[in-house]
VOBA-1610 file (N, C-alpha, C; in pm, whole numbers, padded with zeros to 5 digits, always signed):
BEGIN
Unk-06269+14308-18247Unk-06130+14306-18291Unk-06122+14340-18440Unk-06037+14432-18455Unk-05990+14486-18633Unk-05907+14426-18661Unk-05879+14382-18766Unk-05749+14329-18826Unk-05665+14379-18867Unk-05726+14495-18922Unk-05626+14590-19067Unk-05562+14677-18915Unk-05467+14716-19039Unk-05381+14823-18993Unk-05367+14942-19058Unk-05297+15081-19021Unk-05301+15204-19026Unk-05239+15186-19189Unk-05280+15255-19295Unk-05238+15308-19396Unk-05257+15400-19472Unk-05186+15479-19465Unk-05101+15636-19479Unk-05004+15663-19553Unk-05112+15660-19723Unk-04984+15671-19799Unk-05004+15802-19851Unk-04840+15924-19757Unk-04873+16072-19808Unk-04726+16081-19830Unk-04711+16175-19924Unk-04584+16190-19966Unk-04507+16301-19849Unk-04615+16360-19760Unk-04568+16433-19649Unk-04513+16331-19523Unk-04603+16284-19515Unk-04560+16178-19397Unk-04434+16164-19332Unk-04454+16208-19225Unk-04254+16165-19166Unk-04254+16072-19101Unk-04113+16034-19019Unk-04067+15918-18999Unk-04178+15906-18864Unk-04207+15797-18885Unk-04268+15738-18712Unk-04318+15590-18687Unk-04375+15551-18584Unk-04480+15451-18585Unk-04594+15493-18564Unk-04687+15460-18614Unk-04845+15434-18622Unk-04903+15323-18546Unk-05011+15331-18427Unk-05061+15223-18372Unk-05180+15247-18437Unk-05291+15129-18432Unk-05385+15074-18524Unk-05465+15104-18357Unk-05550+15190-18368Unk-05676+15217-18240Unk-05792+15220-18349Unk-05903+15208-18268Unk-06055+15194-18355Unk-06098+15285-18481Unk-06047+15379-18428Unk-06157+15526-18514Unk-05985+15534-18584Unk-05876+15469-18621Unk-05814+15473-18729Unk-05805+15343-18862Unk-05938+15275-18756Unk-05870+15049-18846Unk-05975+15124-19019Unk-06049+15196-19030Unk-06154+15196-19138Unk-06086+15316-19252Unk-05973+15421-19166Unk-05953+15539-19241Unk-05839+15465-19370Unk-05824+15512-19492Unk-05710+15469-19571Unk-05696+15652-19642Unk-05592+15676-19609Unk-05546+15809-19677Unk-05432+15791-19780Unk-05477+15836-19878Unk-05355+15837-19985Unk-05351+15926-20075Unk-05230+15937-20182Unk-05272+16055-20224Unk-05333+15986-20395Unk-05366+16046-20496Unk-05424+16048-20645Unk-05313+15921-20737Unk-05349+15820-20745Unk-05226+15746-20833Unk-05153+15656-20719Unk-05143+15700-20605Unk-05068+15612-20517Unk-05089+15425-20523Unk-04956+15359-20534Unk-04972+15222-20561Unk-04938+15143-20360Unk-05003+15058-20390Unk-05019+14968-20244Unk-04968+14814-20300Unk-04887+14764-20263Unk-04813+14646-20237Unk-04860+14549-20120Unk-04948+14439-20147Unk-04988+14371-20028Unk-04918+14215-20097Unk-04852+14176-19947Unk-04757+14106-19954Unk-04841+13911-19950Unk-04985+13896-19908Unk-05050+13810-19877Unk-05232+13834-19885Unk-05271+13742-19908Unk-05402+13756-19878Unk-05404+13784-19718Unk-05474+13891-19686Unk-05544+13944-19534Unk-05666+13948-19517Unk-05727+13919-19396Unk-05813+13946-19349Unk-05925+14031-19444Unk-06021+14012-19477Unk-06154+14081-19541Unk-06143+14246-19483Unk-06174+14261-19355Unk-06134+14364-19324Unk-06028+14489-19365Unk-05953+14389-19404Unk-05783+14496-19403Unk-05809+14518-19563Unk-05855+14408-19652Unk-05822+14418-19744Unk-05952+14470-19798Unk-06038+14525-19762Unk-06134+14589-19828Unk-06082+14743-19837Unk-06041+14754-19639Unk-06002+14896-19674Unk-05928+15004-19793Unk-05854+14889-19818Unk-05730+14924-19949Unk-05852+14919-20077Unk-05901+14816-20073Unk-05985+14796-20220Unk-06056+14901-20248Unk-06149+14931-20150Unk-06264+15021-20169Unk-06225+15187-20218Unk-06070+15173-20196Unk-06028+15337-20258Unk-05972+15333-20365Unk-06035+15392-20466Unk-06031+15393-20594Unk-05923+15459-20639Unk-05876+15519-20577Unk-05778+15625-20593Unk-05615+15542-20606Unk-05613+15416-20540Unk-05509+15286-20537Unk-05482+15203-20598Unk-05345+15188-20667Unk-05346+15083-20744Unk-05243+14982-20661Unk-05392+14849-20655Unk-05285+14747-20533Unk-05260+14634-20608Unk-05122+14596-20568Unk-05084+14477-20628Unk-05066+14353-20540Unk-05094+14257-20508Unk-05131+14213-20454Unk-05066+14027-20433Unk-05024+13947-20374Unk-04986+13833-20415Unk-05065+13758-20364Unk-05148+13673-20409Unk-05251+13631-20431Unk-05281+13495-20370Unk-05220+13470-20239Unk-05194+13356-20197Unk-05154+13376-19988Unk-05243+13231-19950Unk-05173+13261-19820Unk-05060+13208-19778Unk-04972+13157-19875Unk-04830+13132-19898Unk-04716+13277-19875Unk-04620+13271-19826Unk-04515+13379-19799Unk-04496+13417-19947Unk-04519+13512-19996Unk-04429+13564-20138Unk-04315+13558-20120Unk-04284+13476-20273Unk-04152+13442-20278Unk-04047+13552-20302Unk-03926+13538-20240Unk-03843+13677-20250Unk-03828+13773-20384Unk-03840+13715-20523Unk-03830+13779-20648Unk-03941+13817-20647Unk-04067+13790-20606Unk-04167+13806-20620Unk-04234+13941-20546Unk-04168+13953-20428Unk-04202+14034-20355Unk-04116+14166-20381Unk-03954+14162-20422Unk-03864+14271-20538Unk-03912+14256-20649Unk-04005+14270-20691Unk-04060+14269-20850Unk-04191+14378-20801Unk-04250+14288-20707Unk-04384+14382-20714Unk-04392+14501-20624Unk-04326+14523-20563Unk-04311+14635-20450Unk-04235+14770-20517Unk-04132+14755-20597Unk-04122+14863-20728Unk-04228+14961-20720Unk-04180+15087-20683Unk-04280+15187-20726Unk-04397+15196-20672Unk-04394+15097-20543Unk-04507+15115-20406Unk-04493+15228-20344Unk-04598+15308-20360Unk-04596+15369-20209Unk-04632+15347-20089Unk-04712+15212-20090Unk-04728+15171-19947Unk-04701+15004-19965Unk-04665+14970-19830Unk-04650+14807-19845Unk-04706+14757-19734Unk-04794+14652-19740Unk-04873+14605-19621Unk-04783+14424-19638Unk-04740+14415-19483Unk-04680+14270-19526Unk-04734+14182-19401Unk-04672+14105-19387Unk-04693+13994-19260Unk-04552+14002-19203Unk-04552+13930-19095Unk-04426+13898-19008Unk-04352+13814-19043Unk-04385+13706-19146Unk-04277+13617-19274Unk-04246+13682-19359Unk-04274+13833-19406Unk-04201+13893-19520Unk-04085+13988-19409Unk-03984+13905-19454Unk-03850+14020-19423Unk-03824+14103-19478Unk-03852+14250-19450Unk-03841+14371-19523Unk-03720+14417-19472Unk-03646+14430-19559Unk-03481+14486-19525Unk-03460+14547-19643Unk-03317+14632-19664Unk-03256+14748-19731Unk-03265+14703-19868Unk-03273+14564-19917Unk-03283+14512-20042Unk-03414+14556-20088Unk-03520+14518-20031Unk-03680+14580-20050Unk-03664+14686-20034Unk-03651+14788-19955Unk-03634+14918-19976Unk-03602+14954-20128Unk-03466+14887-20131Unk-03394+14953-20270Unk-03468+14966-20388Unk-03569+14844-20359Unk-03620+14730-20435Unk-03761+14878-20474Unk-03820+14901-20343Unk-03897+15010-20378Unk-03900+15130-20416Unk-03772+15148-20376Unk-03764+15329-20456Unk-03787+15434-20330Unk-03774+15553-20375Unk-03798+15678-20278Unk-03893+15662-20283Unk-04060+15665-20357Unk-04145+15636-20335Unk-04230+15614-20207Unk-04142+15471-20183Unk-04224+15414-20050Unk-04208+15480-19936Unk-04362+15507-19900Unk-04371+15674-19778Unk-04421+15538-19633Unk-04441+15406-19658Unk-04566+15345-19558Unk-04524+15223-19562Unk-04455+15144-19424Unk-04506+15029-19453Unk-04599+14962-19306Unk-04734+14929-19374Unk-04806+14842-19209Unk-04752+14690-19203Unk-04794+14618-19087Unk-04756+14490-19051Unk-04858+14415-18961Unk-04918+14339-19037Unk-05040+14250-19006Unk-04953+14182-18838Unk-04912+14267-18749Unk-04821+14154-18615Unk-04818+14280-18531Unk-04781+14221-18415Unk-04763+14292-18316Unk-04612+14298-18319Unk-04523+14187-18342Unk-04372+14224-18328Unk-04325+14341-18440Unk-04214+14366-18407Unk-04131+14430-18601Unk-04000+14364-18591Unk-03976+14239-18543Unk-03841+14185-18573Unk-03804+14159-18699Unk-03961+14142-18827Unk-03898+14145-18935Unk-03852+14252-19009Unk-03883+14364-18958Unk-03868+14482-19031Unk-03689+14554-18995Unk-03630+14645-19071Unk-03502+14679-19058Unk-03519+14838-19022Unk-03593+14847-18915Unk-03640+14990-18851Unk-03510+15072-18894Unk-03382+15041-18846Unk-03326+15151-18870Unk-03337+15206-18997Unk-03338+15124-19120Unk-03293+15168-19232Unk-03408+15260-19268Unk-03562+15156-19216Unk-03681+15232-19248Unk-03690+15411-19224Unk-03651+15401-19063Unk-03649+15485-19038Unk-03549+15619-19094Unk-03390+15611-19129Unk-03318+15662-19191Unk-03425+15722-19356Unk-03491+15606-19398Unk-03560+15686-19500Unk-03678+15747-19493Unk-03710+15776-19328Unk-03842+15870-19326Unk-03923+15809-19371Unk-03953+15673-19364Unk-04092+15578-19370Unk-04167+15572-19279Unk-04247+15570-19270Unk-04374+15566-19143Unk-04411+15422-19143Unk-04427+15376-19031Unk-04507+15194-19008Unk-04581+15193-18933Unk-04704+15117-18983Unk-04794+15073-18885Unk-04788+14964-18848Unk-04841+14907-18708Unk-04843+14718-18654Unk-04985+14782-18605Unk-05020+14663-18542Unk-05136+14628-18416Unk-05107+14567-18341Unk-05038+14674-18213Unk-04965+14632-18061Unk-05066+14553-18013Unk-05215+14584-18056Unk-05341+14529-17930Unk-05403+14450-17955Unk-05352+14402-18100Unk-05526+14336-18151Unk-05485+14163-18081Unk-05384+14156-18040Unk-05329+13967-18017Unk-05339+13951-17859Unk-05379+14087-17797Unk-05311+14061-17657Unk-05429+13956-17576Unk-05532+13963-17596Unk-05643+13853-17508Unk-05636+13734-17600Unk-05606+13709-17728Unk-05587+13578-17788Unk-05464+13506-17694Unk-05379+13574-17686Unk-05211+13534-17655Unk-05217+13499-17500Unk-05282+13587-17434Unk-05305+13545-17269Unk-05372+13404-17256Unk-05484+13415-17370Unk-05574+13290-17344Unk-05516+13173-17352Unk-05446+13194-17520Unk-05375+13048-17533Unk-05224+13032-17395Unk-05186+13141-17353Unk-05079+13100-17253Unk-05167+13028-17110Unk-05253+13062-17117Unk-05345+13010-17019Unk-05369+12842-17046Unk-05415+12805-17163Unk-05454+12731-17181Unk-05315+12639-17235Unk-05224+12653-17226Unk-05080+12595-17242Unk-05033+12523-17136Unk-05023+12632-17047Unk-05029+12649-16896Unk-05099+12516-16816Unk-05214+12502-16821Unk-05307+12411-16827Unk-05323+12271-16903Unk-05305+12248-16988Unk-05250+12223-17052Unk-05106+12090-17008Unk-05048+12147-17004Unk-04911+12140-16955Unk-04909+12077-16816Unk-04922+12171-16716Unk-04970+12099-16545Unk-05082+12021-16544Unk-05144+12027-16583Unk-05289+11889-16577Unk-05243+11779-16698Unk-05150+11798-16775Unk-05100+11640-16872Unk-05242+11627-17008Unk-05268+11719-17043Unk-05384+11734-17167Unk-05346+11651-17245Unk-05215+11705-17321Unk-05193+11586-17452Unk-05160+11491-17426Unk-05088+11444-17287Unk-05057+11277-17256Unk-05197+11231-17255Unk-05291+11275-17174Unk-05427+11206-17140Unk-05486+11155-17260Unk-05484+11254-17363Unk-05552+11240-17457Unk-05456+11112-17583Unk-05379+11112-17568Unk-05272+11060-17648Unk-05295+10914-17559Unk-05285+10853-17415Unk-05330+10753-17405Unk-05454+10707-17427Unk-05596+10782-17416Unk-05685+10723-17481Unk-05705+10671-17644Unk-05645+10779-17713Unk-05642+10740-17825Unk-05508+10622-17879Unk-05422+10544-17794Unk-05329+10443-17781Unk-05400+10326-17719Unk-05487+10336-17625Unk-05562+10230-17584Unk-05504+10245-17432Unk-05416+10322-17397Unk-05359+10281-17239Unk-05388+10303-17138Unk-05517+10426-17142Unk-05588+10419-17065Unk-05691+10304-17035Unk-05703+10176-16909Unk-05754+10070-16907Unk-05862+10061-16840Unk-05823+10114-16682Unk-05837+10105-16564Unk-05874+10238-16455Unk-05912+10282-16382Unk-05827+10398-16292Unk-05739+10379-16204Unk-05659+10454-16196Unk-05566+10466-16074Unk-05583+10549-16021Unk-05505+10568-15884Unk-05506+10694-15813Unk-05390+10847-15872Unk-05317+10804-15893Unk-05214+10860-15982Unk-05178+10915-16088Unk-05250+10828-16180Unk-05286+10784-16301Unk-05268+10924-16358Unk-05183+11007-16413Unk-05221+11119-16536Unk-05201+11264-16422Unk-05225+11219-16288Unk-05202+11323-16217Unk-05101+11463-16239Unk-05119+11574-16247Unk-05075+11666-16306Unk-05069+11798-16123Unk-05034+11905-16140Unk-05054+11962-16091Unk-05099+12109-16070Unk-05198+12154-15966Unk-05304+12232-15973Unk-05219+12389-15960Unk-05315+12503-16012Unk-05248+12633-15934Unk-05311+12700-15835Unk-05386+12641-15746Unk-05465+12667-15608Unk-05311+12690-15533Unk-05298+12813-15485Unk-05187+12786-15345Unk-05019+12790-15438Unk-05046+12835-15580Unk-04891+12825-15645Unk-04862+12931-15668Unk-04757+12953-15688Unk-04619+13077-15739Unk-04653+13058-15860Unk-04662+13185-15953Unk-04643+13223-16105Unk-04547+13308-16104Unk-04472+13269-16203Unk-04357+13372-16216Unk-04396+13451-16376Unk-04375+13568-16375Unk-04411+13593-16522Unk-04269+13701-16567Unk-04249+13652-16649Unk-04183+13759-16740Unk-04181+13814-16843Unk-04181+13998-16789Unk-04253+14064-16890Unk-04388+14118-16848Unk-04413+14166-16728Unk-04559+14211-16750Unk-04610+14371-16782Unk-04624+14302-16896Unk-04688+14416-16999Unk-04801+14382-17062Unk-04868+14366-17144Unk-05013+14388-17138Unk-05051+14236-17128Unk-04989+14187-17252Unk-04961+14024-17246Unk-04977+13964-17110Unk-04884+13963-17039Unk-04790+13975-16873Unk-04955+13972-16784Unk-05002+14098-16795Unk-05108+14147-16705Unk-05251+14065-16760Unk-05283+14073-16876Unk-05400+13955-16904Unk-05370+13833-16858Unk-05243+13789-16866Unk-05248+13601-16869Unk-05238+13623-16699Unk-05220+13702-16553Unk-05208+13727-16459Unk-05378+13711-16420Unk-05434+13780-16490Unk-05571+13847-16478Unk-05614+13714-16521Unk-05629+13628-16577Unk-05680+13517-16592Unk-05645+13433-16530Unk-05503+13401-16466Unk-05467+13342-16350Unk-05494+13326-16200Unk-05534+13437-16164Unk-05593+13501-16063Unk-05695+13446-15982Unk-05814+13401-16076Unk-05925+13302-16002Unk-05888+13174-15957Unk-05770+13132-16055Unk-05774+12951-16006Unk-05691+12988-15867Unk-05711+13055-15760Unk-05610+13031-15624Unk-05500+13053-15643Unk-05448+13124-15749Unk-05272+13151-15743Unk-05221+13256-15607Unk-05134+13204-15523Unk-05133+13238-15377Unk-05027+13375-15415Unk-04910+13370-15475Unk-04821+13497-15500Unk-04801+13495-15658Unk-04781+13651-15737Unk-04748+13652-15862Unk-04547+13705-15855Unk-04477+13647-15894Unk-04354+13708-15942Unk-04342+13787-16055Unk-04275+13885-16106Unk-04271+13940-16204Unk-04110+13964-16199Unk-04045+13999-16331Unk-03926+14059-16362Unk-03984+14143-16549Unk-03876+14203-16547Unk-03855+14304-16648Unk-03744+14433-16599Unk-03793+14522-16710Unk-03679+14612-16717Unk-03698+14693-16560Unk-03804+14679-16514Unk-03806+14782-16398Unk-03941+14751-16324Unk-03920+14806-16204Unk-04068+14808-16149Unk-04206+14830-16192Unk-04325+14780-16189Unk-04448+14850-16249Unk-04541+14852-16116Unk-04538+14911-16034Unk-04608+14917-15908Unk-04765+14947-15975Unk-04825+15016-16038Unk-04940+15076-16057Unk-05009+14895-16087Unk-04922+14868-16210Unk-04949+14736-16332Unk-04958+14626-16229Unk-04886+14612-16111Unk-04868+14484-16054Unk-04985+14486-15890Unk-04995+14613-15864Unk-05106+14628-15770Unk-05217+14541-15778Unk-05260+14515-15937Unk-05400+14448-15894Unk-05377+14337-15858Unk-05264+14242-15863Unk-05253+14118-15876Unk-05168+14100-15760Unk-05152+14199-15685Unk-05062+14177-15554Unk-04857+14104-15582Unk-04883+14152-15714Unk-04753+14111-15755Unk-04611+14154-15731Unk-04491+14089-15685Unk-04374+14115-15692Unk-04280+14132-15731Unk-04181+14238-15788Unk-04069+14245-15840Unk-03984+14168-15800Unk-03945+14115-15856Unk-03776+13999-15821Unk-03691+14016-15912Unk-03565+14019-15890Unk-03465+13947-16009Unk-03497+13802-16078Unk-03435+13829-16183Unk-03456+13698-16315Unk-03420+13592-16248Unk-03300+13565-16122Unk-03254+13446-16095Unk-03365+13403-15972Unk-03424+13455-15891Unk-03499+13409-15786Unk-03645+13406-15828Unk-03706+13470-15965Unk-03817+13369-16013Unk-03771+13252-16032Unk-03688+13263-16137Unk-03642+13090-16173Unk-03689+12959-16035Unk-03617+13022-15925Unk-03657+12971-15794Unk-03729+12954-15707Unk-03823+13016-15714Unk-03958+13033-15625Unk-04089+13020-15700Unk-04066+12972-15857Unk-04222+12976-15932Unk-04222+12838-15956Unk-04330+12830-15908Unk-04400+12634-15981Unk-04429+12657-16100Unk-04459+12818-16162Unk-04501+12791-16283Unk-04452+12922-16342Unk-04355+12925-16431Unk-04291+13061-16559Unk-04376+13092-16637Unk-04404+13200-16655Unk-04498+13202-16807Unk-04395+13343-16877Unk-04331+13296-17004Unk-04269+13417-17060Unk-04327+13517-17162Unk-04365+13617-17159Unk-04454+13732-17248Unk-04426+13808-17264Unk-04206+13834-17280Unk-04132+13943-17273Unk-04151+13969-17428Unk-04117+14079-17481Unk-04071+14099-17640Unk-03938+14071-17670Unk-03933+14071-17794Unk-03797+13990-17818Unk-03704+14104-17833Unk-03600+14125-17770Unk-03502+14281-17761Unk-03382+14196-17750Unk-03278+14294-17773Unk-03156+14269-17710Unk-03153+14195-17594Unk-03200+14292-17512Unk-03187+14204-17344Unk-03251+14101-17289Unk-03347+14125-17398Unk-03401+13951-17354Unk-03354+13840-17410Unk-03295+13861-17528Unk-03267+13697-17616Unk-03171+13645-17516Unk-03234+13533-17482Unk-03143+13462-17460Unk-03146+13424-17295Unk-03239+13506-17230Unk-03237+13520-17096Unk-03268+13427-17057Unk-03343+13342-17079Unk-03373+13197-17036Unk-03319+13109-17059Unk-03203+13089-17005Unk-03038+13001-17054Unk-03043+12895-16985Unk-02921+12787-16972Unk-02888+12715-16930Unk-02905+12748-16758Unk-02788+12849-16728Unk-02810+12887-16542Unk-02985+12904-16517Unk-03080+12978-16600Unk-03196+12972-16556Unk-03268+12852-16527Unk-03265+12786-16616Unk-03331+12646-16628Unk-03295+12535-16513Unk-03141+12591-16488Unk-03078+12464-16345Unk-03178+12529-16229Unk-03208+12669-16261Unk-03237+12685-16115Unk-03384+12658-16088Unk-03432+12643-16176Unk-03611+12570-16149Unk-03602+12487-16072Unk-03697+12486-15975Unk-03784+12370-15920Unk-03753+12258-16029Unk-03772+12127-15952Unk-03798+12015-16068Unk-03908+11972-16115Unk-04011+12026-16050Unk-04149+11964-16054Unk-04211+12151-16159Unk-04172+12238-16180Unk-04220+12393-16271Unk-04205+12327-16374Unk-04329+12431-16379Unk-04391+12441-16546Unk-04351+12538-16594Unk-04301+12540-16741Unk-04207+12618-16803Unk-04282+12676-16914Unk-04363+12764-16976Unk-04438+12825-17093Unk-04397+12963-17117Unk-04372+12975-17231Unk-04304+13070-17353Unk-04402+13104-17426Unk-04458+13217-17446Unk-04575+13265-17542Unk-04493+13400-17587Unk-04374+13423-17616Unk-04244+13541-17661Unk-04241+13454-17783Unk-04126+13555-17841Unk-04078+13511-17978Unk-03955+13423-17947Unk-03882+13312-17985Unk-03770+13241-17954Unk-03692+13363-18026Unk-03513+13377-18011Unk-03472+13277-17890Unk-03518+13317-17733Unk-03605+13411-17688Unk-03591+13476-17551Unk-03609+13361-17478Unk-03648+13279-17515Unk-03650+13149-17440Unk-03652+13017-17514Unk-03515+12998-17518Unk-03456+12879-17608Unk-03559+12749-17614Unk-03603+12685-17715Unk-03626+12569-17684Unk-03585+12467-17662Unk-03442+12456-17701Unk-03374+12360-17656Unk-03347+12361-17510Unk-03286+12437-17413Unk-03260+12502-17304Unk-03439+12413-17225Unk-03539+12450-17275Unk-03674+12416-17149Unk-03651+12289-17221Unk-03602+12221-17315Unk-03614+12086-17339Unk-03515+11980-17229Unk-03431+11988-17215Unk-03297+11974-17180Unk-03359+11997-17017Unk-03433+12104-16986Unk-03507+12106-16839Unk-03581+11974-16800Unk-03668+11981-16943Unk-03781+11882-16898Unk-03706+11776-16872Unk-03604+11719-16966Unk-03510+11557-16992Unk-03492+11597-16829Unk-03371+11679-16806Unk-03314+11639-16684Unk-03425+11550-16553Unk-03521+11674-16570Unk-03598+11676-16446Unk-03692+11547-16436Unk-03710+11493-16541Unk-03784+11351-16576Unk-03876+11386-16704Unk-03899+11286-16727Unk-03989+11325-16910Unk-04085+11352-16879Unk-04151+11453-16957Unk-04271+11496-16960Unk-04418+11414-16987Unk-04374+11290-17048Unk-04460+11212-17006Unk-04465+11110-16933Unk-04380+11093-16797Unk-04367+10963-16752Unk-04520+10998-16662Unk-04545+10836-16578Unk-04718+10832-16530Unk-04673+10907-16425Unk-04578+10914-16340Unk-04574+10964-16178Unk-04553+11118-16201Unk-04623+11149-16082Unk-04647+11307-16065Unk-04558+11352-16040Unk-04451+11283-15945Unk-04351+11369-15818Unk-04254+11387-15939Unk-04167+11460-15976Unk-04001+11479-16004Unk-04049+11545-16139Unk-04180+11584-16156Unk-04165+11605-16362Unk-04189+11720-16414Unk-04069+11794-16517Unk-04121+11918-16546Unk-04231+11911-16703Unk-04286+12028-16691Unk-04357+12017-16821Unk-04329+12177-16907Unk-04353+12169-17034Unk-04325+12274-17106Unk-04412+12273-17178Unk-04476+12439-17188Unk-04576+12470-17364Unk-04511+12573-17374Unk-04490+12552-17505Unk-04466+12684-17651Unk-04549+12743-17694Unk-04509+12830-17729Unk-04625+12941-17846Unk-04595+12895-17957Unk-04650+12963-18100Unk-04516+12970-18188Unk-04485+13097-18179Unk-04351+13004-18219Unk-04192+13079-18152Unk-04167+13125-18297Unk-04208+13050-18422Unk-04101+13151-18534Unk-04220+13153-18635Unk-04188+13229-18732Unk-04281+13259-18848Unk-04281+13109-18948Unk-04147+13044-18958Unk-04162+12943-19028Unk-04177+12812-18970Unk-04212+12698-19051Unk-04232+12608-18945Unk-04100+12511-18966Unk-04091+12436-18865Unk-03911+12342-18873Unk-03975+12245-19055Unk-03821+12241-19093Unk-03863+12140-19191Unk-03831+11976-19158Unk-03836+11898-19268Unk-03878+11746-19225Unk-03763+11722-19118Unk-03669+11768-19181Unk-03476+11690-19095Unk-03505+11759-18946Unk-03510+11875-18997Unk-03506+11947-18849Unk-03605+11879-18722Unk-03775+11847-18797Unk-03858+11755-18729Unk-03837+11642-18644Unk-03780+11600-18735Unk-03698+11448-18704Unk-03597+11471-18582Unk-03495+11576-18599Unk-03431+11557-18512Unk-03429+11649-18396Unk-03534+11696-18404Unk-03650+11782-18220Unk-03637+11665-18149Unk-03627+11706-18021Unk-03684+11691-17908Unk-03798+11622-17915Unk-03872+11753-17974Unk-04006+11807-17913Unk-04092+11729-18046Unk-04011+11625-18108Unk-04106+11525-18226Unk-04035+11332-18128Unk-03967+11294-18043Unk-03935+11239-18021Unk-04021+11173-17908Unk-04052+11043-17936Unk-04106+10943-17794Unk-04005+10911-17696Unk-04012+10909-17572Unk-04174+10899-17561Unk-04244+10961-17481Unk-04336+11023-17533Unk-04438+11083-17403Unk-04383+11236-17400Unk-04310+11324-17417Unk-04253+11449-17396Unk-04350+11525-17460Unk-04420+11591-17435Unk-04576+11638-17478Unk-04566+11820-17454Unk-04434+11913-17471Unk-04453+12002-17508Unk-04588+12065-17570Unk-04642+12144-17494Unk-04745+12182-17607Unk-04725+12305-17704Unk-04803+12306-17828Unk-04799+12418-17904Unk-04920+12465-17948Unk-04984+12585-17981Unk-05073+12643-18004Unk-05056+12777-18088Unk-05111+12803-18214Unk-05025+12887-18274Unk-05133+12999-18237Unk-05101+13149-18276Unk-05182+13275-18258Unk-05058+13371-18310Unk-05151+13419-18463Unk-05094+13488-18543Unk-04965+13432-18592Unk-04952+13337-18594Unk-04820+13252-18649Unk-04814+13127-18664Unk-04743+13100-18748Unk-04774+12921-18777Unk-04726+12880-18671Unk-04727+12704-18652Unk-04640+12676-18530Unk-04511+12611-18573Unk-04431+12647-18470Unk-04299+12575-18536Unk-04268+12427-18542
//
């Protein structure tokens, strides 16, 4: 796995995207004098590439802290390339902020929700991401959420370390298996198709899928089915969401979705929020019984990804759900993002 991303700072360069493949993670093209704007400390990798060309003058903020907004319109001035993260919001102010100059900007993420493509694009900027480098991290941890989640991980562990585990029972922590279960996935796209592909061995009996359209080739190996959004909701013991965050998805996992679950589905989001509200799978779990009560029968469970670049602050903490006793054991696992 490479870290860095494509950077291509030419004053020819036209408008496009750039994907980050092997035999491009080592190349850095620029032209004589060209300045590079890196928004965070990165990866050894990424940041050698830039270093090692002499020909670059990089400025750099010197911290794995978000650069602060003056900080980041101060130093980006007269960049021709800008390498940022998915917490730097690059919009028309940074632009302005950079000048005609700026021919490049890459993005240490697979999303570009922070970026203001149109405007980028209107000025014939070129961007690079890395669509590929997250996709077997992101399956794994949805896997392991997943799991997680239906087997009761953090309750188990949270009563041993409380003392309440005493005794055995028969019952006791009981969770449920995916031998013989419905997965519903939404979104299968590469994300979609790894966390499937890892699903696959434990006995999962049918896969559901929704998205923009059929993928017959993509869903063949897994013997998977197209459905509408409302009859996964209904037929999966277990959701796993791995859509990108677009127009048509925000939001798709609403209130009507959530009534129509099973009461006993497992609900996991490894997308960007809002495509799948957290309040909305919270409000699932309450109805359906808490996520940590001891009995198996009636209970939904939920894991998160992280969902946003920043993390909630103290008030907001406080007044989650998903910080409240007792027992509601959402899980979270971050990959490429803090957790919220």
């Amino acid at each position: 796995r490479c870290w860095c991303v494509p950077v291509l700072v030419c004053p020819g360069a036209g408008a496009g995207v750039c994907r980050c493949v092997p035999c491009q993670c080592r190349r850095v093209t620029v032209c004589p004098g060209a300045g590079v704007c890196r928004c965070r400390c990165v990866p050894v990798p990424a940041s050698d590439g830039v270093s090692r060309c002499r020909r670059c003058r990089v400025q750099q903020w010197d911290s794995e802290e978000p650069v602060p907004r003056a900080e980041l319109l101060a130093g980006v001035a007269g960049a021709h390339g800008l390498l940022c993260l998915l917490s730097d919001r690059i919009d028309r102010e940074v632009l302005d902020a950079a000048g005609p100059g700026l021919k490049v900007i890459s993005t240490l993420s697979v999303g570009l929700d922070h970026l203001a493509l149109d405007e980028i694009k209107k000025r014939g900027i070129r961007v690079g991401y890395t669509p590929d480098v997250l996709t077997d991290a992101t399956a794994e941890l949805s896997v392991a959420l997943l799991l997680s989640a239906c087997r009761r991980l953090p309750e188990a562990a949270q009563q041993v370390r409380s003392g309440g585990w005493t005794t055995w029972k028969p019952l006791w922590m009981c969770g449920y298996g995916l031998s013989d279960s419905t997965v519903g996935i939404i979104g299968l796209g590469r994300i979609g198709q790894a966390v499937a592909r890892r699903l696959k061995p434990f006995g999962v009996r049918r896969f559901l899928y929704t998205g923009s359209g059929p993928k017959p080739e993509s869903a063949a190996e897994f013997g998977a089915e197209f459905v509408p959004l409302a009859r996964l909701a209904e037929e999966s013991d277990f959701v796993v969401v791995t859509c990108a965050l677009t127009p048509a998805t925000q939001g798709m996992c609403n209130k009507d979705f959530f009534a129509r679950m099973k009461k006993t589905s497992v609900f996991v989001n490894t997308s960007s929020d809002p495509a799948a509200h957290r309040e909305c799978h919270l409000r699932h779990a309450q109805h359906h019984g808490r996520a940590g009560s001891q009995e198996p029968a009636g209970r939904a469970a939920g894991g998160a990804h992280a969902a946003r670049a920043d993390p909630l602050t103290a008030r907001a903490r406080a007044q989650s759900p998903l910080q409240q006793p007792p027992g509601r054991q959402p899980v979270s696992l971050p990959c490429g993002a803090q957790e919220p």
